[in-house]
N, C-alpha and C positions, 0 to 999 in steps of 0.2 A: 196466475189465477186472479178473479176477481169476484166480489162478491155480488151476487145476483142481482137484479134493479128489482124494488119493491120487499126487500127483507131492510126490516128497522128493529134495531135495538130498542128497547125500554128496561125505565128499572119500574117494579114493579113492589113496595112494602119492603125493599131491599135486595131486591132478586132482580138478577136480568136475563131478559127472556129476548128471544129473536120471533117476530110475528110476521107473517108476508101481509102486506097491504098493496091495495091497489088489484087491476084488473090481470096485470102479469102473473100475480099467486091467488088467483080465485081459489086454486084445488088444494091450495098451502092448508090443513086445517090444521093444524098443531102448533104449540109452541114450543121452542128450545131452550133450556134452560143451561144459562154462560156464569163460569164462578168469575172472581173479579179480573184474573191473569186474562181469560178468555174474553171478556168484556172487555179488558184494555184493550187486547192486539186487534180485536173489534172493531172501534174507534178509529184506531192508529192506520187502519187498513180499509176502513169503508170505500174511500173516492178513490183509491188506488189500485194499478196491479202489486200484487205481489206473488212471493214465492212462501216456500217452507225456510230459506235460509232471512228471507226478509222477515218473518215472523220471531226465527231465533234470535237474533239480533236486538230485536225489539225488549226478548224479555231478559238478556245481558244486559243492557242497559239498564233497565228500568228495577229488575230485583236483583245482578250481582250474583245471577245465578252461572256453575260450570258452563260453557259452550255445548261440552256434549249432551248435559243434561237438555239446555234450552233447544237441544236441536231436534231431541227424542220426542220431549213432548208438544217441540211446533209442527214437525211429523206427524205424530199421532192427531194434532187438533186438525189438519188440513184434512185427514183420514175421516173424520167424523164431517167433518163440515161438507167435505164433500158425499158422505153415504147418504146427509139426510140433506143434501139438495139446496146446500144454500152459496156454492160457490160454482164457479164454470171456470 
C-alpha cells in the first residue's frame, strides 16, 4: 500500500487532519481526522510502501505495545484509510 499523492497531514490547534491538495484531489472535499498513534504511522509511512504488518511494527516500537494488539489496530487503521480513499 501507499498513500495517495496530494493527501498532507497538518496539525491543526492540536488536531491532525489529512486534507487532499493539489489537482489529483479536486473531488477530496473532506477532512480526516488522525489521533496522534495514527498521525505517527502517518509520517513514518508517507514516502514509502507499506503493509499492515509494516504499520504494526511501527507502533511496537514506538508505544511497547502486545504484537497482537498493534497488529489489530494496524488492520483496522489500513481498513479505514483505505474506505475513505487515502491509500492505493
Amino acid at each position: 500500500m501507499k498513500i495517495k499523492k496530494g493527501f498532507v497531514l497538518r496539525e491543526l490547534c492540536g488536531e491532525y487532519m489529512v486534507a487532499g491538495e493539489g489537482m489529483e484531489q479536486i473531488n477530496f472535499n473532506k477532512l480526516i481526522r488522525l489521533n496522534a498513534s495514527a498521525a505517527y504511522l502517518w509520517q513514518e509511512v508517507a514516502e514509502r510502501e507499506f503493509t499492515a504488518d509494516t504499520l504494526a511494527e511501527l507502533l511496537v516500537g514506538k508505544y511497547g505495545i502486545p504484537e497482537p494488539q498493534a497488529q489489530a489496530d494496524a488492520t483496522a487503521l489500513c481498513q479505514v484509510w483505505k474506505r475513505e480513499g487515502l491509500i492505493e
